[in-house]
C-alpha positions as CSV (number, residue, x, y, z in Angstrom):
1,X,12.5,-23.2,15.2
2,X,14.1,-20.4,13.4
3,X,11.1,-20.3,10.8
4,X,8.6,-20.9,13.0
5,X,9.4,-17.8,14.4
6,X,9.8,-15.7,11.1
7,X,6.3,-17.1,10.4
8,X,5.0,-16.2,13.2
9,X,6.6,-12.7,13.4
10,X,5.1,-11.9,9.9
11,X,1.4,-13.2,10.4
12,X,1.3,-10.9,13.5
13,X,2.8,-8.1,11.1
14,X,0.1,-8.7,8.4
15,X,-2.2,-9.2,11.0
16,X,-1.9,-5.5,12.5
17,X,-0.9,-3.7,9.4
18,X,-4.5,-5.2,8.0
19,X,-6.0,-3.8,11.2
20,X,-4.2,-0.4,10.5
21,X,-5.6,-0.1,7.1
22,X,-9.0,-0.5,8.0
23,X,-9.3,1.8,10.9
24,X,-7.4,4.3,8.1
25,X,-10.6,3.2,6.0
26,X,-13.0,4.0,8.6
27,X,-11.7,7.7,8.7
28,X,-10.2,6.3,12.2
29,X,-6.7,8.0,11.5
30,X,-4.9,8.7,14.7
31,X,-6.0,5.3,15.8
32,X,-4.8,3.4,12.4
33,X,-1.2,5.8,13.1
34,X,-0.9,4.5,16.2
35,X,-1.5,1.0,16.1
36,X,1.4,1.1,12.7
37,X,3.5,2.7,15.7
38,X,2.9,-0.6,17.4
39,X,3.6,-2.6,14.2
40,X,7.0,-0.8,14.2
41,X,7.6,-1.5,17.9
42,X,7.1,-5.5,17.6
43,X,9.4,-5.3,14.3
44,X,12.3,-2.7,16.3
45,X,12.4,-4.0,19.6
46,X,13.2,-7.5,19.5
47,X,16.5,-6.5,18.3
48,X,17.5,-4.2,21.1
49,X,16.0,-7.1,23.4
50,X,19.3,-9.1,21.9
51,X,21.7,-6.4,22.3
């Protein structure tokens, strides 16, 4: 269970850092900085869910 959910914490990581990339490619940049912001969020918060 443990890997399934490292799996499926890093496909939604690539998934939105992919996304990020090509808004920053379609001169999109405050969107593309925002949505890494929300990258960072699903990667940070989960641990101060635990705490």
């Amino acid at each position: 269970m443990g890997l399934f959910i490292y799996v499926s914490l890093f496909s939604i990581i690539a998934y939105t850092f992919g996304l990020a990339v090509s808004l920053w490619k379609g001169k999109q940049k405050m969107s593309a900085v925002a949505v890494l912001f929300l990258t960072l969020c699903i990667v940070i918060l989960p641990f101060f869910s635990i705490l």
